[in-house]
N, C-alpha and C positions, 0 to 999 in steps of 0.2 A: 425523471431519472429514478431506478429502481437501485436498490442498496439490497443485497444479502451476508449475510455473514455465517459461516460455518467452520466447525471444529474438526483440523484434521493432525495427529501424532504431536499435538502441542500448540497447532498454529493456529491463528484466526485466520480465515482467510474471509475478506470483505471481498466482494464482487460486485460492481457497478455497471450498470446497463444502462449508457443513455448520457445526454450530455453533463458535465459538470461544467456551472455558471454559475453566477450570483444566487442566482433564485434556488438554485439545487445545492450548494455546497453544504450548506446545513444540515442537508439529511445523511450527507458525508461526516462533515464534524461530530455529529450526533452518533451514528452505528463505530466508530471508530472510540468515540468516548465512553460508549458502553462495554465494549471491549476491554480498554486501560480499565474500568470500574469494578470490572470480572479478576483483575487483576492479571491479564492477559499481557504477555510479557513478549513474544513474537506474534509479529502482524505481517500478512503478506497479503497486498493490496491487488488486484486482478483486473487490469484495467483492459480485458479481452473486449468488451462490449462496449467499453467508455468513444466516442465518436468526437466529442469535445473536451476541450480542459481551459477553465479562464482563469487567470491570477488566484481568484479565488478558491478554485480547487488547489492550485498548485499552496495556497497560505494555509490551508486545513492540514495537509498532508507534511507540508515541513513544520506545521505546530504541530502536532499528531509524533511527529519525527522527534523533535525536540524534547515533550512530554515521557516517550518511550526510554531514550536513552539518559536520560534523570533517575532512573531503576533500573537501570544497566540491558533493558531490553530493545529489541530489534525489529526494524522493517524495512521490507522489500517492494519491488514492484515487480509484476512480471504483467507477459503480454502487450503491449504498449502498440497502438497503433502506430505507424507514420506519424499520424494527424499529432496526434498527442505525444507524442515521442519528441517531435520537432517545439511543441511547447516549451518542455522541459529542458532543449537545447537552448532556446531562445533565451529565457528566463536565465539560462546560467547555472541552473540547480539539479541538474541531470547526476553531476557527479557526487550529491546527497548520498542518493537513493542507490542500493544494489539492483540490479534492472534484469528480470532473465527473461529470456522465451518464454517460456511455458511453465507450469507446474512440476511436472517431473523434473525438471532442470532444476528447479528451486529444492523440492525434496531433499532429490541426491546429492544437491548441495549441505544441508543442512545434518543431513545424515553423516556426511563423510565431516564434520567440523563434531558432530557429537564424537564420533571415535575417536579425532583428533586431540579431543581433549581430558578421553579416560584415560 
């Protein structure tokens, strides 16, 4: 599993290509920890590429969740396959997460809550 992370109008955006399991979750908990370390206060997680997801992805992500809104910051997911999508159903923790389509969904979302709130 490959992990990227990029800075876009305030957000991290982590990108994951490849399954998330036992053996790969770490390199998850890790690029997501380096982020909160950045002092990184919106995360939006990009699970376009993700093909797999085991308990242990879903336990980094609702730690990761937890940590964020302890400093009043926020995470999303977008892109979600099926595959993974149905994890998050299974598990019961779907309703966590804010969930979009795609990137620009997330944006104009985020954009239209900043005017809402000057």
């Amino acid at each position: 599993m490959d992990v990227t992370v990029r800075e876009q109008d305030g957000t991290a955006i982590v990108s994951v290509d490849g399954r998330i399991d036992a053996e790969s979750a770490g390199r998850l908990d890790t690029a997501l920890s380096e982020v909160l370390a950045r002092g990184g206060r919106r995360v939006l997680v990009n699970l376009e590429k993700a093909v797999y997801m085991s308990s242990s992805g879903l336990r980094v992500l609702i730690g990761k969740l937890r940590d964020l809104r302890q400093t009043n910051g926020e995470m999303a997911l977008c892109s979600l396959s099926p595959e993974v999508q149905r994890v998050f159903l299974l598990a019961g923790v779907h309703e966590l997460f804010p969930v979009y389509v795609g990137l620009d969904e997330v944006f104009a979302e985020f954009e239209q809550k900043e005017k809402e709130s000057q």
